[in-house]
C-alpha positions as MATLAB code, in Angstrom:
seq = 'XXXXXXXXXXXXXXXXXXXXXXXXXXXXXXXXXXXXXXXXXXXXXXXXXXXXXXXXXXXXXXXXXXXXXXXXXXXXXXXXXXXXXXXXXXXXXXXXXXXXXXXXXXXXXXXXXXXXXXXXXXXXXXXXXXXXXXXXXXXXXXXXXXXXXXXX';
ca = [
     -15.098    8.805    6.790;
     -13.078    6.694    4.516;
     -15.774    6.185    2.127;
     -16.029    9.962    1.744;
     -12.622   10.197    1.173;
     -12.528    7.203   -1.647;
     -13.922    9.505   -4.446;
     -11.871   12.280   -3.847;
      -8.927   10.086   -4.175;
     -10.138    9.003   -7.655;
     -11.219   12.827   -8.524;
      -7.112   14.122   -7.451;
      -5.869   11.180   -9.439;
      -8.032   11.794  -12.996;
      -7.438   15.873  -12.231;
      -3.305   15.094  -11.924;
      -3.310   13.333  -15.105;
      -5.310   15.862  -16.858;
      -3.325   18.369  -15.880;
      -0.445   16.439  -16.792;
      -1.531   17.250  -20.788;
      -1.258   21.003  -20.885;
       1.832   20.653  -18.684;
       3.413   18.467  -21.017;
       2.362   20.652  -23.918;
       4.419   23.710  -22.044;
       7.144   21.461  -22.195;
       6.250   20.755  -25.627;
       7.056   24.152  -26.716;
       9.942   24.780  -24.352;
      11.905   22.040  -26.174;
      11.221   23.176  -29.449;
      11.995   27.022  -28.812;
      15.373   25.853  -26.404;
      18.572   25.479  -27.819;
      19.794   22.330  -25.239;
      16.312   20.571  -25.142;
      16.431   20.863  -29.209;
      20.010   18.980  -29.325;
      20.287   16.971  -25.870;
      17.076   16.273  -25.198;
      14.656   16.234  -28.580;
      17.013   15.284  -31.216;
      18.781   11.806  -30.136;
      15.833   10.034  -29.074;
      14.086   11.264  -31.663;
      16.916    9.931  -34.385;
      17.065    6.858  -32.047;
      12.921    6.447  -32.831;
      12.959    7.086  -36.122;
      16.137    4.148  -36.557;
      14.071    1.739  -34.252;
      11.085    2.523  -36.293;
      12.603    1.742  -39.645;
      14.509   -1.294  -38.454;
      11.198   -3.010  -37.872;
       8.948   -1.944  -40.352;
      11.976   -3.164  -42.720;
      11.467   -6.745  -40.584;
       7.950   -7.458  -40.534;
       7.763   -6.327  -44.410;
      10.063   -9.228  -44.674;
      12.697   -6.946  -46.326;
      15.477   -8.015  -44.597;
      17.727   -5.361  -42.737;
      18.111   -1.718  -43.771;
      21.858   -1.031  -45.055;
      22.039    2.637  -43.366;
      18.905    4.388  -42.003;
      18.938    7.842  -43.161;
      18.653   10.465  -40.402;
      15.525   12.733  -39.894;
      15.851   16.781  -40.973;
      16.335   18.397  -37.762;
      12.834   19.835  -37.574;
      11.230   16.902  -37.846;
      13.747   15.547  -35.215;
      12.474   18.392  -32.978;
       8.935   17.656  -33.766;
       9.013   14.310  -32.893;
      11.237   14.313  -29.745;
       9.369   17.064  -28.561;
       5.931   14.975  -29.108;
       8.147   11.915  -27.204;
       8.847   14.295  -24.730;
       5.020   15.039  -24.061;
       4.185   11.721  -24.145;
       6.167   10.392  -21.793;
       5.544   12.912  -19.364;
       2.138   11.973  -20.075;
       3.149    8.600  -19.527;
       4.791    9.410  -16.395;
       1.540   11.016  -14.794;
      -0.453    7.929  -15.542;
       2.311    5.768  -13.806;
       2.178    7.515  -10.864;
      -1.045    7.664  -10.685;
      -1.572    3.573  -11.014;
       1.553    3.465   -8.174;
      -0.162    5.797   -6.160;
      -3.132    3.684   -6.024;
      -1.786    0.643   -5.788;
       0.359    2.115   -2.578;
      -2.914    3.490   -1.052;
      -4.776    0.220   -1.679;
      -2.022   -2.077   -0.554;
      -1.505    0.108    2.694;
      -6.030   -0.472    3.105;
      -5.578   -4.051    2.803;
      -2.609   -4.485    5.580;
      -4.818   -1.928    7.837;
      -7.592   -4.731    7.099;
      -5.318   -7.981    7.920;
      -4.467   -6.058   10.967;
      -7.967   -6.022   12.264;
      -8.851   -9.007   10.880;
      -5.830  -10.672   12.789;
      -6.904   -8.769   16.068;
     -10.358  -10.324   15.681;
      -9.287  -13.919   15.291;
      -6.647  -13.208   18.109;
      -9.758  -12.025   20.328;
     -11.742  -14.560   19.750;
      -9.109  -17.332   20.054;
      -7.915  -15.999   23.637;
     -11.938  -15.547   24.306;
     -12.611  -19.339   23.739;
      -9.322  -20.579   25.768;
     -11.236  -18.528   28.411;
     -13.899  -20.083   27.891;
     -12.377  -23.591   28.490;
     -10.118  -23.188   31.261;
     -13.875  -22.046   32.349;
     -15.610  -25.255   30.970;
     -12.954  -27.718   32.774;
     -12.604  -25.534   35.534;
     -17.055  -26.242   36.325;
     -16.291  -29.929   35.439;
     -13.775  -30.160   37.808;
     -16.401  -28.610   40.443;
     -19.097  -30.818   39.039;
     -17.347  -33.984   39.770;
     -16.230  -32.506   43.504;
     -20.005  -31.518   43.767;
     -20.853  -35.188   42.668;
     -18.097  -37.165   44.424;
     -19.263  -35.361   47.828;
     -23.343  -35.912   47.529;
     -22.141  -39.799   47.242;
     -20.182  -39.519   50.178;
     -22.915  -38.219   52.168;
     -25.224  -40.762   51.161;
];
């Protein structure tokens, strides 16, 4: 039954992150057509990018550090933190997908020490058994012994 179950696992977690593309695309278009996503949410991090970006192309061109970093036009702000804002929704999905499935395995794993340790704890209580058993004949052995010498 679990072996069934291991593909569909795999089949919900590639069908969540493909869904997670046209969802993000919605989102995508919300931002750009929404007054507060445009400023609060598109905008800074966008401007915030495009300075980061700048910064260190500037430093591995070996041209030192950028006096002032002129700020993007605001539709190309909105372009750009809208396509941040798709990709880390994207992002997101495939995050939560690798959690997911490192939960699910983690929790098969325990569920496999546990009956791994009941095994071991079986079979160690099994052969204590099985020597109190052992010692306990030896002990009759020797009376067995001791008494056909006595009757001789």
């Amino acid at each position: 039954m679990v072996a069934a179950a291991f593909p569909i696992v795999k089949l919900a977690a590639l069908a969540f992150r493909q869904v997670a593309k046209p969802i993000a695309n919605s989102f995508k278009e919300r931002a750009k057509n929404s007054p507060f996503f445009r400023v609060y949410i598109c905008m800074p991090p966008a401007q915030a990018y495009h300075w980061m970006e700048v910064n260190v192309k500037m430093k591995l061109l070996g041209l030192g550090k950028p006096s002032q970093v002129q700020k993007l036009n605001e539709q190309m702000a909105i372009d750009l933190g809208a396509e941040l804002l798709g990709e880390a929704i994207i992002f997101s999905a495939a995050a939560l997908t690798l959690v997911a499935e490192y939960v699910r395995q983690s929790r098969k794993a325990a569920a496999e020490a546990v009956v791994v340790e009941e095994r071991w704890t079986t079979a160690e209580s099994r052969i204590e058994e099985l020597e109190f058993l052992v010692d306990k004949q030896a002990m009759e052995v020797r009376e067995l012994t001791r008494l056909l010498y006595a009757t001789k």
